[in-house]
Backbone as JSON, one array per atom type, in Angstrom:
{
  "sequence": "XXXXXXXXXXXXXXXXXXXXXXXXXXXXXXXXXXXXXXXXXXXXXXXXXXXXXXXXXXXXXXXXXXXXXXXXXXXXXXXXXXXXXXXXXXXXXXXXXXXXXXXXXXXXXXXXXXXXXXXXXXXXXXXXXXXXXXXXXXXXXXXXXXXXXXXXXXXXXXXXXXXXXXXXXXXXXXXXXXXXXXXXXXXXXXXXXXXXXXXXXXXXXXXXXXXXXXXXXXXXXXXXXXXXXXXXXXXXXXXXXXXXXXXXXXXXXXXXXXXXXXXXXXXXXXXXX",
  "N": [[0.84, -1.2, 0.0], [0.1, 1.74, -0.91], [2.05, 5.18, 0.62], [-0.6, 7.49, 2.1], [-0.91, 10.06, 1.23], [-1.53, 13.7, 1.52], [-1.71, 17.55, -0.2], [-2.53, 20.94, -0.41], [-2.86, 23.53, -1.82], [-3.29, 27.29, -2.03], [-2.99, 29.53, -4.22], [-2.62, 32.61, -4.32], [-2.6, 34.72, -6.35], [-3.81, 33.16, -8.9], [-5.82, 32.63, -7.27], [-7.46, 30.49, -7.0], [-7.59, 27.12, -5.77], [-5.34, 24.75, -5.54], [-4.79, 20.77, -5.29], [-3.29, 18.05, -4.26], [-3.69, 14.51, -3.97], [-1.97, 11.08, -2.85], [-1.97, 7.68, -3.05], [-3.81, 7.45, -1.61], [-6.95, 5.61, -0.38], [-9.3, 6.27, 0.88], [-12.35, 6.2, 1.05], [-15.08, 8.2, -0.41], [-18.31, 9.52, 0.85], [-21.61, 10.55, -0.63], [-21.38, 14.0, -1.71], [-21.5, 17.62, -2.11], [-19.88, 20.25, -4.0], [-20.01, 24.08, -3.56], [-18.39, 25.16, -5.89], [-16.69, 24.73, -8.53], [-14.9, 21.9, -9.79], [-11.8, 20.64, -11.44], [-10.5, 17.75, -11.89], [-7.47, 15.04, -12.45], [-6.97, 11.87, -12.56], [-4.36, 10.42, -11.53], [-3.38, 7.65, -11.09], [-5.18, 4.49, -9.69], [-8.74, 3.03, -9.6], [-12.0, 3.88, -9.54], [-15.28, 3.86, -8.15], [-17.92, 5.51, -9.21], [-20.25, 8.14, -8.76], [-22.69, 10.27, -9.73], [-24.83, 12.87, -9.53], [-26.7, 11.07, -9.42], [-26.1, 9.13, -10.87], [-23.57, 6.59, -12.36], [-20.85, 6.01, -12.89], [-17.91, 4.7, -14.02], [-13.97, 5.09, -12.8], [-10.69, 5.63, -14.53], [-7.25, 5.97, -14.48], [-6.22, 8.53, -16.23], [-8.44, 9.68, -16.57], [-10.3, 12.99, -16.49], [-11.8, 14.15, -14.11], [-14.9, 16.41, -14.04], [-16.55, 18.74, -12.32], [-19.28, 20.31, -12.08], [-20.54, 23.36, -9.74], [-22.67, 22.18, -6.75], [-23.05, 19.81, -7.75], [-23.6, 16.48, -6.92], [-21.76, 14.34, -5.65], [-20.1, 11.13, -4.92], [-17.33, 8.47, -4.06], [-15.86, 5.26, -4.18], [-13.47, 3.31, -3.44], [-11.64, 1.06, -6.04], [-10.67, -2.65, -6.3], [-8.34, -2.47, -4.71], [-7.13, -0.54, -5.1], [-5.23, 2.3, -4.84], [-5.63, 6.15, -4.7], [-4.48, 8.62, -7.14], [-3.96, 11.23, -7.28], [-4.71, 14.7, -8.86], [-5.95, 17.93, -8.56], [-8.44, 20.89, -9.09], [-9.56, 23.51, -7.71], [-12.06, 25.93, -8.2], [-13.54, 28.64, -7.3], [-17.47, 30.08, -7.9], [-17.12, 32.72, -8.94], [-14.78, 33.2, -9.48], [-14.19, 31.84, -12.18], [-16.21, 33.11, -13.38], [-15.27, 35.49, -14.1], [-12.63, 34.39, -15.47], [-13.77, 32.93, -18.11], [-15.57, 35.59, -18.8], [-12.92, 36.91, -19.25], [-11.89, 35.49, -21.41], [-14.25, 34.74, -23.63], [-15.79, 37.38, -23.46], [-17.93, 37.61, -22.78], [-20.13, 38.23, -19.85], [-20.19, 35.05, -17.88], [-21.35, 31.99, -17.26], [-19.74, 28.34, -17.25], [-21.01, 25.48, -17.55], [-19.94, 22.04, -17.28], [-20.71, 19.26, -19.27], [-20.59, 16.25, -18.64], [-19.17, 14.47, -16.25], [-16.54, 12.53, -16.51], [-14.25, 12.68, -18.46], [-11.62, 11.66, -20.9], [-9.23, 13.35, -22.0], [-6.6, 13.23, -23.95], [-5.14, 15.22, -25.21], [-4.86, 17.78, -23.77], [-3.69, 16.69, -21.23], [-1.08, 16.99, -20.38], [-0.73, 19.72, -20.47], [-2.71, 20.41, -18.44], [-1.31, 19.5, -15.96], [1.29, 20.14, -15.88], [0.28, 22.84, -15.3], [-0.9, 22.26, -12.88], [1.39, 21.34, -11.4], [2.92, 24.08, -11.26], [1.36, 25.56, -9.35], [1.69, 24.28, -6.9], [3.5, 24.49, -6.67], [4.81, 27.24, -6.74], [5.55, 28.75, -8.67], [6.99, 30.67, -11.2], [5.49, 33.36, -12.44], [4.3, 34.47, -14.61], [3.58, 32.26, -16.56], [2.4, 30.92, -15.12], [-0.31, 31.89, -15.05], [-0.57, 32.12, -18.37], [-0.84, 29.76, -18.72], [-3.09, 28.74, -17.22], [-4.79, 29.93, -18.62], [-4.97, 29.19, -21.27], [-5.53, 26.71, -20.92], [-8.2, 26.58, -19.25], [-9.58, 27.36, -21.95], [-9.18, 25.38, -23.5], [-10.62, 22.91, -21.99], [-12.74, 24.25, -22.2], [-13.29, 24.58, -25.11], [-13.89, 21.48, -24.87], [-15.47, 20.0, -23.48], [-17.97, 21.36, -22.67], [-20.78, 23.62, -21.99], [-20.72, 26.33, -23.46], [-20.06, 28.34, -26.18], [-16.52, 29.41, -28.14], [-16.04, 32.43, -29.47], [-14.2, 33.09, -32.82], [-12.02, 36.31, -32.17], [-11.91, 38.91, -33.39], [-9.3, 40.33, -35.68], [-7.26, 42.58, -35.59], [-5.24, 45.27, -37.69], [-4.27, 47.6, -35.91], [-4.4, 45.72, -33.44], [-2.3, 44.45, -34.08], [0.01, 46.38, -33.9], [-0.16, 46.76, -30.58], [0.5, 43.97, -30.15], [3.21, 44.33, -30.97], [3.89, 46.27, -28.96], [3.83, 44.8, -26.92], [5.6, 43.13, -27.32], [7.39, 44.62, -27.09], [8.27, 45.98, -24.93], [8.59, 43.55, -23.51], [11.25, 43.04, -24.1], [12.97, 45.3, -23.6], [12.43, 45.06, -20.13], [13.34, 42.09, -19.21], [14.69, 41.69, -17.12], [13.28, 42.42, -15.11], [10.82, 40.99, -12.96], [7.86, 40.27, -14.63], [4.43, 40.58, -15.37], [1.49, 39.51, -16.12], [-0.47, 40.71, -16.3], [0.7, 43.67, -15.7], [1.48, 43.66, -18.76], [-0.87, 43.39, -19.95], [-1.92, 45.38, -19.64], [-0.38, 47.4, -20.43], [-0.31, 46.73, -23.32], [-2.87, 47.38, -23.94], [-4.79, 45.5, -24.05], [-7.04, 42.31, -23.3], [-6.14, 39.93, -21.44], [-6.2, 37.08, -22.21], [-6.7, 37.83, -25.34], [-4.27, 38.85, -25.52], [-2.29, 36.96, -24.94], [-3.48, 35.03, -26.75], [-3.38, 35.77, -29.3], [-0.42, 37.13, -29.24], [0.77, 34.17, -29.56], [-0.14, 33.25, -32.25], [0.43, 35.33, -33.77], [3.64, 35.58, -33.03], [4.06, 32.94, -32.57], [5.29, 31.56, -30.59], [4.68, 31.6, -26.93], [4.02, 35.15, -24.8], [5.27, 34.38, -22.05], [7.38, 32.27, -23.43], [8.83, 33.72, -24.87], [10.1, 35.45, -23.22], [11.78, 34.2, -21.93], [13.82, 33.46, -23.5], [14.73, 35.82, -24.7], [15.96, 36.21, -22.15], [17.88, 34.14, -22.0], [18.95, 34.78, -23.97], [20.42, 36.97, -23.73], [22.07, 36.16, -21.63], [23.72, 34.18, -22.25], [25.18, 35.75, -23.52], [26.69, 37.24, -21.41], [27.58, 35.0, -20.32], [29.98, 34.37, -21.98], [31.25, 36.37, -21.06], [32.9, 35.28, -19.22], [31.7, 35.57, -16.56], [29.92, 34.81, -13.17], [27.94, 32.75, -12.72], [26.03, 32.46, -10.68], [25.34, 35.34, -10.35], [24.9, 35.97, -12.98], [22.3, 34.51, -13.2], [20.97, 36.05, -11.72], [20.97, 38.61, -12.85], [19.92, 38.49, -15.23], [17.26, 37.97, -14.68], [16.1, 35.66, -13.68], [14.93, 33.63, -10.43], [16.7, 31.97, -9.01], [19.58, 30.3, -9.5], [18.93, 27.57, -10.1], [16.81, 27.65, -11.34], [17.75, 29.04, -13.88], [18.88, 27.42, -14.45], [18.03, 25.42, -15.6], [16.05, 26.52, -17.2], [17.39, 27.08, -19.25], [18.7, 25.21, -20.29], [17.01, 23.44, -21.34], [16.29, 25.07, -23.37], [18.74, 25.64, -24.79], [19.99, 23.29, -24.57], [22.3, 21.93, -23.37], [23.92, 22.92, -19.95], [24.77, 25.92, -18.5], [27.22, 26.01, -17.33], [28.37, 24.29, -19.13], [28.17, 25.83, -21.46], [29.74, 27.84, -20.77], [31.94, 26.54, -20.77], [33.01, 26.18, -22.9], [34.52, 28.61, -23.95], [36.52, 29.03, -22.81], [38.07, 27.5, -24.1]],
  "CA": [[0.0, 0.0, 0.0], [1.64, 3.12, -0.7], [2.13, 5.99, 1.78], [-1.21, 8.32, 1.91], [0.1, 11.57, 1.27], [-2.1, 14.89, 0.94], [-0.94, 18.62, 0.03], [-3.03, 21.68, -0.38], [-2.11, 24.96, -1.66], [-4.08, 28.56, -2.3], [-2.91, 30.09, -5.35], [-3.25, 34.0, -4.9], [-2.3, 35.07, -8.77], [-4.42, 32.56, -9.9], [-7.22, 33.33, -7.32], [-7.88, 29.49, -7.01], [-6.72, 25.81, -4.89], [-4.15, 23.09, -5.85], [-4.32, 20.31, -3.82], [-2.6, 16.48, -4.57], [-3.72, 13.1, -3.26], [-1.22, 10.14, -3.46], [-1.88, 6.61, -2.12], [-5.33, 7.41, -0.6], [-7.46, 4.45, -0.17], [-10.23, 6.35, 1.62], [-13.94, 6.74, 0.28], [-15.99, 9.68, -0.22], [-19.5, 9.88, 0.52], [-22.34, 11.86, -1.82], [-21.74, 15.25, -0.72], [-21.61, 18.59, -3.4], [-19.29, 21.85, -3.3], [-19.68, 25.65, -4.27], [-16.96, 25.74, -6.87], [-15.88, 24.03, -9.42], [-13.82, 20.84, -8.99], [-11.8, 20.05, -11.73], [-9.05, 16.91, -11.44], [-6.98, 14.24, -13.09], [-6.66, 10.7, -12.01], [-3.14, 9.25, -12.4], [-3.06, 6.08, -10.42], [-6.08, 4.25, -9.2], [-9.82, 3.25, -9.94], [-13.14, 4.34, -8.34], [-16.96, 3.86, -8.65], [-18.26, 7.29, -8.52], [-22.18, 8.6, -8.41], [-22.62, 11.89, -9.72], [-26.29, 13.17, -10.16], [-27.3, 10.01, -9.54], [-25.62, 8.38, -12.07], [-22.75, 5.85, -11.85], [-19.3, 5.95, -13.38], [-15.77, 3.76, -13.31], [-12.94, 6.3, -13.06], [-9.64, 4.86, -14.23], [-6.24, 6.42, -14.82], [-5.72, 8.92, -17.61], [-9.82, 10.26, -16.68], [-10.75, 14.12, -15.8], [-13.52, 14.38, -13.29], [-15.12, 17.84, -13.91], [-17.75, 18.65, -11.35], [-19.83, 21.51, -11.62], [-21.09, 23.79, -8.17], [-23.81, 21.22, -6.66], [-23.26, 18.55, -8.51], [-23.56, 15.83, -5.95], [-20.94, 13.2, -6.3], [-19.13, 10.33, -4.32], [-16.88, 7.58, -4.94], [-15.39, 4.41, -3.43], [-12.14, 2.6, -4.24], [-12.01, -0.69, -6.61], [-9.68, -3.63, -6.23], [-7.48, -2.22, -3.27], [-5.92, 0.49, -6.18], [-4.92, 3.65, -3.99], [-5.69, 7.12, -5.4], [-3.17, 9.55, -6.91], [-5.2, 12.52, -8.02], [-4.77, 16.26, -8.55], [-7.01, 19.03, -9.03], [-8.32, 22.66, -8.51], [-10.98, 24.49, -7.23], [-12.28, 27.68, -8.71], [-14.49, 29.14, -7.52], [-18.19, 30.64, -9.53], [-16.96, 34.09, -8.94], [-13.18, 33.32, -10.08], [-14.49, 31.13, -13.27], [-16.83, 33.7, -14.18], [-13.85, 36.26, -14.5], [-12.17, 34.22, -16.01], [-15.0, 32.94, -18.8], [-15.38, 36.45, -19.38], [-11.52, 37.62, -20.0], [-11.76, 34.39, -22.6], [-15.32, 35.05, -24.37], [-16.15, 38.77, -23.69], [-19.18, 37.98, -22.27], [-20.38, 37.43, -18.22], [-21.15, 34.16, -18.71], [-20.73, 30.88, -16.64], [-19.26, 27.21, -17.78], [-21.5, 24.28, -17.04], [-19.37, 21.34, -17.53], [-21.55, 18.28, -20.03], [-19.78, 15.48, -18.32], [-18.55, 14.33, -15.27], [-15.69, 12.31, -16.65], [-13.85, 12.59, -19.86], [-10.64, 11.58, -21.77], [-8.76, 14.38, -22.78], [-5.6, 13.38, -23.83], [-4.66, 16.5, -25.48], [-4.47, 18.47, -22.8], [-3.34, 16.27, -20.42], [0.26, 17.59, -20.38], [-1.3, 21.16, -19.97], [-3.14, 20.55, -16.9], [-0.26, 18.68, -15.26], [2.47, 21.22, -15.85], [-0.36, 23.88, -14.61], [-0.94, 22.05, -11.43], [2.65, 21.74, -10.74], [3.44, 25.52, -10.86], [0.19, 26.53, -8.47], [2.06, 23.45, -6.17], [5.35, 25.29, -6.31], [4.18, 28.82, -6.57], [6.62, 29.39, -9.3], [6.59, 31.35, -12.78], [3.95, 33.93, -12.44], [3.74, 34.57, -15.97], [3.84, 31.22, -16.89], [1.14, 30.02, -14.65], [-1.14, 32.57, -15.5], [-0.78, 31.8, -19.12], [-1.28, 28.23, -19.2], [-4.7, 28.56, -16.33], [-6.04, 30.42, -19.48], [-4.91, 28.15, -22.27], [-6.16, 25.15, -20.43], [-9.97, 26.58, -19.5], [-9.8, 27.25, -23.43], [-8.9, 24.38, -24.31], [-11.32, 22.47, -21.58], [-14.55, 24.46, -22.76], [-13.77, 23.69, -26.02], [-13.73, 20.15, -25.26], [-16.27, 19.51, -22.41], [-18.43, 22.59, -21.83], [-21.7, 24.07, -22.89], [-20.76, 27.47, -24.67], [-18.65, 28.45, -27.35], [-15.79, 30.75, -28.31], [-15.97, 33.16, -30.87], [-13.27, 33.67, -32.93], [-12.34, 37.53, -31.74], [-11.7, 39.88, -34.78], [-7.52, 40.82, -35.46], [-7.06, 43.85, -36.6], [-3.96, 46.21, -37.3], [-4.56, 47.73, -33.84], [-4.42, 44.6, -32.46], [-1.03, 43.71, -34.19], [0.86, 47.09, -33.1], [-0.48, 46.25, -29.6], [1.46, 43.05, -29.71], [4.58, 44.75, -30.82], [4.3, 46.98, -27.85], [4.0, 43.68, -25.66], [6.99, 42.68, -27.44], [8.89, 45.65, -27.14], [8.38, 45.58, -23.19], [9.15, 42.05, -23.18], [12.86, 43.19, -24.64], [13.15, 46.07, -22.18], [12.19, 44.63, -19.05], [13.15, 41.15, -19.33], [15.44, 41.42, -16.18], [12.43, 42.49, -13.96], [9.24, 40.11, -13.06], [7.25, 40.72, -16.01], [3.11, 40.0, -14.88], [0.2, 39.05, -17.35], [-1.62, 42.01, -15.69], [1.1, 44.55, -16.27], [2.02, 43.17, -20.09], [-2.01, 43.36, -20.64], [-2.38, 46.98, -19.27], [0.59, 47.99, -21.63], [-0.65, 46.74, -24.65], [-4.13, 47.83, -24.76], [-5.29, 44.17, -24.62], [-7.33, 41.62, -22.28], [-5.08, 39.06, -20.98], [-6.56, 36.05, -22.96], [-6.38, 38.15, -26.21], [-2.79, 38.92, -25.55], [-1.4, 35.36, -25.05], [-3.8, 33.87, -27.67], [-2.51, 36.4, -30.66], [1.15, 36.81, -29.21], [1.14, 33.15, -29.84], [-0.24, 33.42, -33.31], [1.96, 36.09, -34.03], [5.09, 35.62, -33.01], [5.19, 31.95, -32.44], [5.7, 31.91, -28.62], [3.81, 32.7, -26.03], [4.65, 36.01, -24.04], [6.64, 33.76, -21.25], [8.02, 32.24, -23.44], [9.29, 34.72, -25.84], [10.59, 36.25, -22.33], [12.22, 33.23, -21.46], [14.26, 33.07, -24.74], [15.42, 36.92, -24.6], [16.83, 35.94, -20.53], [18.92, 32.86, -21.89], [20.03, 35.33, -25.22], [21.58, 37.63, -22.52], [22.77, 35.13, -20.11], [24.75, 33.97, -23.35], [25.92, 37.11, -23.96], [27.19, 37.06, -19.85], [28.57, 33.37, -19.97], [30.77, 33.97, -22.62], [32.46, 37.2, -21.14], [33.2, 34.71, -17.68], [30.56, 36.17, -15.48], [29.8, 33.82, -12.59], [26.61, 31.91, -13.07], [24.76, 32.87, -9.95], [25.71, 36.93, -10.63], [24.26, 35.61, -14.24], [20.82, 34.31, -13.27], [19.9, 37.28, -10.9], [20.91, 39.6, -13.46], [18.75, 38.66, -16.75], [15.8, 37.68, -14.18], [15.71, 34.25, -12.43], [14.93, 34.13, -9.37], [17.97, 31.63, -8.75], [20.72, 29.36, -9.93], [18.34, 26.4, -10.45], [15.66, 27.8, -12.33], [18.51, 29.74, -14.87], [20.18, 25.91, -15.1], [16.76, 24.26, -15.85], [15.62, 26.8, -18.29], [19.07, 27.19, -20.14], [19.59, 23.76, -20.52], [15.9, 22.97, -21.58], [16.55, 25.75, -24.64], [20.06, 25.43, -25.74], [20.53, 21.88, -24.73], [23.5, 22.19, -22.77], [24.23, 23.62, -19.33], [25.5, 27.08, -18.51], [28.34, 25.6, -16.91], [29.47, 23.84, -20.0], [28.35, 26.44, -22.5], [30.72, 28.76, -20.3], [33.35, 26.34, -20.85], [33.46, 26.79, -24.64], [35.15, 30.26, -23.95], [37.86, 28.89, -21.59], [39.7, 26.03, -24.1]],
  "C": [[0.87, 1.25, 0.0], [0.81, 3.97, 0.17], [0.54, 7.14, 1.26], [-0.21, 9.86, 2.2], [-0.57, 12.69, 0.63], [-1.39, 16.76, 0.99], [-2.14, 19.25, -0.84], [-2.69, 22.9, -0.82], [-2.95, 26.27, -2.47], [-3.28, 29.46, -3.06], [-3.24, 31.65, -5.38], [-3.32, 34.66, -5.93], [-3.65, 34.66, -9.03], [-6.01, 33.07, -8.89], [-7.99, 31.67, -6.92], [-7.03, 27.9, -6.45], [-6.41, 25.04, -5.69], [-4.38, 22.02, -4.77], [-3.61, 18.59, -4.94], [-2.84, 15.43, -3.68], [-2.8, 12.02, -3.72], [-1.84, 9.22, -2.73], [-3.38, 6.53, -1.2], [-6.32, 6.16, -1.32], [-8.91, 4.92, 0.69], [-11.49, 6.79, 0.5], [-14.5, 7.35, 0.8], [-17.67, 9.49, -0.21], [-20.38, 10.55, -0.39], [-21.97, 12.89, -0.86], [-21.19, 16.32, -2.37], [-20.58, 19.57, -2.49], [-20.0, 22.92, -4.53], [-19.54, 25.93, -5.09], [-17.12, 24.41, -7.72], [-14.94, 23.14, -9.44], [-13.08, 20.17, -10.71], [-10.37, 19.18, -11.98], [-8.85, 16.04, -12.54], [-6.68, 13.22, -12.36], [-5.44, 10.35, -12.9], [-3.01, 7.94, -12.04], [-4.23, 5.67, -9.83], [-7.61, 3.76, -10.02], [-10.3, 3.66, -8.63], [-14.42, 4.54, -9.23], [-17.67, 4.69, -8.02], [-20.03, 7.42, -9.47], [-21.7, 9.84, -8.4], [-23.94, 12.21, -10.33], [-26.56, 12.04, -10.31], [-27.05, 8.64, -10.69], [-24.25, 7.78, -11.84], [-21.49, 5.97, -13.36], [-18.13, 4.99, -12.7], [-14.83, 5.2, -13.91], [-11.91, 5.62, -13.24], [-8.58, 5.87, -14.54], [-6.19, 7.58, -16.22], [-7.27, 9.94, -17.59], [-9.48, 12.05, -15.95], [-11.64, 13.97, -15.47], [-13.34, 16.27, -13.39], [-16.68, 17.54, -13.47], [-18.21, 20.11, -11.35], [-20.33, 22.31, -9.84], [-22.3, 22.93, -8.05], [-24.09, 20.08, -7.45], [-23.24, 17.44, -7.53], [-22.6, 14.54, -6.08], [-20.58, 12.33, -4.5], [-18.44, 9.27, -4.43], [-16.22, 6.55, -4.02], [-14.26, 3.59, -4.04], [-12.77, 1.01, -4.85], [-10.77, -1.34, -6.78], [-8.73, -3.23, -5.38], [-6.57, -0.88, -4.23], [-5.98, 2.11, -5.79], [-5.08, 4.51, -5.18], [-4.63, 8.12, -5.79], [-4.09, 10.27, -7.55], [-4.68, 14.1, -7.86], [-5.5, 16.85, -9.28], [-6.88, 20.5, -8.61], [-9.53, 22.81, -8.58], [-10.83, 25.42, -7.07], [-13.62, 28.03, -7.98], [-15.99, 30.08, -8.15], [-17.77, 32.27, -9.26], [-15.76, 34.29, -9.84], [-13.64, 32.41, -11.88], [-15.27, 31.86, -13.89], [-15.8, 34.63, -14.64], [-12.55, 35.83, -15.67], [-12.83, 33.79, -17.79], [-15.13, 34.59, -19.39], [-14.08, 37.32, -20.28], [-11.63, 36.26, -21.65], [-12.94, 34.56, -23.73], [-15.99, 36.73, -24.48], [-17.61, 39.16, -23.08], [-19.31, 37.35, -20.66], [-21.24, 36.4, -18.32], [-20.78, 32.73, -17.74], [-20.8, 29.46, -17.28], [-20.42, 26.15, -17.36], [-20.87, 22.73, -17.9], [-20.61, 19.99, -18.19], [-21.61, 16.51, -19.44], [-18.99, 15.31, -17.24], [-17.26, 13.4, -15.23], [-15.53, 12.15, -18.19], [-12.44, 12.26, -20.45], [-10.28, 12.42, -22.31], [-7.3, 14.33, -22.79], [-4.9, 14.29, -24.45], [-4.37, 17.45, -24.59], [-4.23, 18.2, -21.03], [-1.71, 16.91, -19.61], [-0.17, 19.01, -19.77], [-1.53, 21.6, -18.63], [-1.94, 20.14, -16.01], [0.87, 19.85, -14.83], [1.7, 22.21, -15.17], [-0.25, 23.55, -13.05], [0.82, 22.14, -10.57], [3.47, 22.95, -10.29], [2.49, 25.74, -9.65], [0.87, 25.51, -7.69], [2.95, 24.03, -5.76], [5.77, 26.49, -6.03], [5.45, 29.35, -7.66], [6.06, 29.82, -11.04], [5.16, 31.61, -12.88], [3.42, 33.88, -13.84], [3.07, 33.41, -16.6], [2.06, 30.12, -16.76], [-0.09, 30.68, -15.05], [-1.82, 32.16, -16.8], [-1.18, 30.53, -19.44], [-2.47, 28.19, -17.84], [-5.6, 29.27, -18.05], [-6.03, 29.7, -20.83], [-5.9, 26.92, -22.22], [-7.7, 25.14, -20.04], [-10.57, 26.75, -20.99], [-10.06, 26.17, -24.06], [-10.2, 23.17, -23.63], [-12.83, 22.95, -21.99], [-14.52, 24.26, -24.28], [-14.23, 22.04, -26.22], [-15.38, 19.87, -24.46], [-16.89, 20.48, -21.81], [-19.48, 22.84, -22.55], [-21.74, 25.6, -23.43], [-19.61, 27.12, -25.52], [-17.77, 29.41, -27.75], [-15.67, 31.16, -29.63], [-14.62, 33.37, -31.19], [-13.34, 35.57, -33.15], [-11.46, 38.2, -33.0], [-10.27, 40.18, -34.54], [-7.66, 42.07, -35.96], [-5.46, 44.65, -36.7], [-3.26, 46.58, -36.42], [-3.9, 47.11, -33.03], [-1.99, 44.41, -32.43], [0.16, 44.97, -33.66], [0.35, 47.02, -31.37], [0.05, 45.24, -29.03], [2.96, 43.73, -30.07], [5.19, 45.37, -29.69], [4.41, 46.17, -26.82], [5.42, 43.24, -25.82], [8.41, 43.67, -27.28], [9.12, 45.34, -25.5], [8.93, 44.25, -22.83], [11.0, 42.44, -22.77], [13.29, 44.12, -23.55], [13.07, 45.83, -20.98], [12.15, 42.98, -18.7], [14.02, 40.76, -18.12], [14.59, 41.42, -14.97], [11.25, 41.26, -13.84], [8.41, 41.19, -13.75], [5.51, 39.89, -15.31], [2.22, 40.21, -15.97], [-0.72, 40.18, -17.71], [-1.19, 43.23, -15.96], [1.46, 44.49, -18.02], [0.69, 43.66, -20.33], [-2.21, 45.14, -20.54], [-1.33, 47.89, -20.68], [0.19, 48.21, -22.72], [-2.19, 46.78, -25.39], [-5.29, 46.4, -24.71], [-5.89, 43.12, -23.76], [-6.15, 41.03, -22.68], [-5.37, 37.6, -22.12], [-6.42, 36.27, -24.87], [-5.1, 38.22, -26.57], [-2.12, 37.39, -25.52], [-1.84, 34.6, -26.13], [-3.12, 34.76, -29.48], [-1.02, 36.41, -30.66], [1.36, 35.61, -30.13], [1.3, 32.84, -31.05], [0.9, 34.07, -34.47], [3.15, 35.74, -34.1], [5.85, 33.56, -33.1], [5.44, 30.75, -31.61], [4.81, 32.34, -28.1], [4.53, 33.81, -24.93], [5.6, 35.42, -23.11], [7.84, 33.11, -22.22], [9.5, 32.78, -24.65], [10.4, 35.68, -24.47], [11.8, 35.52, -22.04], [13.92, 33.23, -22.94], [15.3, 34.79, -25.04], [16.49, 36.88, -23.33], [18.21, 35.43, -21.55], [19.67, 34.13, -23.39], [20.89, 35.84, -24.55], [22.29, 37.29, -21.65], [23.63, 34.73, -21.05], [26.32, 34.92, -23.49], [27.01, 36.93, -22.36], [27.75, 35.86, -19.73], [29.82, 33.94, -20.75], [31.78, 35.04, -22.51], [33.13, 36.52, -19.8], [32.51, 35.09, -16.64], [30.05, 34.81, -14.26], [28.35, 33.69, -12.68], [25.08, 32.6, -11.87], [24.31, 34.28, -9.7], [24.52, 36.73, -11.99], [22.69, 35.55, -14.12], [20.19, 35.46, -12.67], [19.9, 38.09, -11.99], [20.16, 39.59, -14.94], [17.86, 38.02, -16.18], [15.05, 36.61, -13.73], [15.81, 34.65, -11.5], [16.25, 33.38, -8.29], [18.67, 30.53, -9.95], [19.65, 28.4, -10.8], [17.72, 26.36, -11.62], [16.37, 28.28, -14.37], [18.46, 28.11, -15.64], [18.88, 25.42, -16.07], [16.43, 24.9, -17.47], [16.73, 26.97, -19.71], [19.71, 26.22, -21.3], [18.24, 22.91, -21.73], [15.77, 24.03, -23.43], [17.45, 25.86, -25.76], [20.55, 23.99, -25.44], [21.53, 21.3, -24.01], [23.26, 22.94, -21.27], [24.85, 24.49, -19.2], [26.88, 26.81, -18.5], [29.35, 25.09, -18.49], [29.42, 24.68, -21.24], [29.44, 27.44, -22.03], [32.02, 28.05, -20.99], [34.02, 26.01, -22.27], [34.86, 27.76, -24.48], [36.34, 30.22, -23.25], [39.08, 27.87, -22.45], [40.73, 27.24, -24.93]]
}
């Protein structure tokens, strides 16, 4: 039996809870929430009642639970739970619903479990930042990718595609100019959007179009050009990451290495034979 192991965490950016079950073996009664519940099963089954209606949950499933939806579920064959999710609440989901469609408008999920292996990766990497509390930009942008991508899949409205115009496209240049200028400071979704004239959901979904990239990581990609530039005059590494805008050593190495392929350390040591 593996180790039960629960973790919890309140997301102020995002406005909304992380939490992670491993190894749990305990069953849930019917009981309903508030908010919005929606998770990923990685390890485990369970025979779950939702609105009166019966489901097998296995590995690889999203449970999306609307506010009052009444659910509960019980383990099958002794197969411990590993699960993570989030809960939005209808105040924070309408806000968000609106920055994405334009209109005040709320989600009602079609489906209480679904297969979505397309944006399986998405959610995963999301939950792990709101776990870690790291890369504001980052997390921001992929909470609004991923309700995009979830109401297209499993939701009852629809998104218009929102008109481009000229406007629009010097609007992203000015995101991109700021990007280039201020790529040493924390750069926020909220200040980038105020800049360029542009909701937040407009801005990351044209950037992307545009350029390529999405705003992080178009940001991400200007750091490591300059950290280049700084390896190769001998600059010490942890002088390096503070100064083109990590917040340390680790995060420089990770992203550095994850772009050019190589570690700092050994792209430094080009410059030394």
């Amino acid at each position: 039996m593996s180790k039960d192991f629960r973790e919890i965490y309140f997301d102020k950016q995002l406005k909304l809870e992380g939490y992670y079950f491993e190894g749990v073996s305990q069953s849930f009664p019917n009981h309903f929430h508030d908010y919005y519940v929606i998770g990923f099963v990685e390890k485990g089954k369970r025979n779950l009642t939702c609105n009166t209606l019966e489901y097998e949950v296995n590995p690889g499933d999203f449970l999306l639970f609307n506010p009052f939806d009444s659910h509960g579920c019980t383990q099958v064959e002794a197969l411990d739970l590993t699960y993570r999710a989030i809960n939005v609440s209808i105040e924070r989901m309408r806000e968000i619903i609106t920055t994405i469609t334009g209109k005040e408008e709320l989600v009602k999920f079609t489906k209480p479990i679904l297969k979505l292996p397309k944006i399986d990766e998405l959610f995963l990497l999301l939950h792990q930042l709101i776990l870690e509390n790291k890369d504001d930009l980052n997390r921001e942008e992929l909470l609004y990718f991923f309700i995009d991508a979830l109401i297209a899949h499993a939701a009852d409205i629809k998104i218009e595609e929102i008109a481009f115009s000229e406007a629009s496209k010097e609007n992203l240049l000015l995101a991109k100019s700021y990007l280039e200028k201020n790529f040493a400071s924390t750069v926020s979704l909220e200040e980038l959007s105020r800049r360029c004239h542009l909701n937040k959901y407009t801005l990351i979904r044209y950037f992307t179009k545009y350029f390529g990239v999405t705003p992080y990581q178009y940001l991400q990609t200007i750091r490591i050009k300059e950290a280049k530039e700084l390896l190769s005059n001998g600059k010490e590494l942890l002088s390096i990451s503070l100064k083109v805008g990590f917040s340390d050593q680790s995060h420089f190495t990770r992203v550095f290495k994850s772009l050019i392929g190589i570690t700092p350390k050994q792209y430094q040591g080009i410059f030394k034979q």
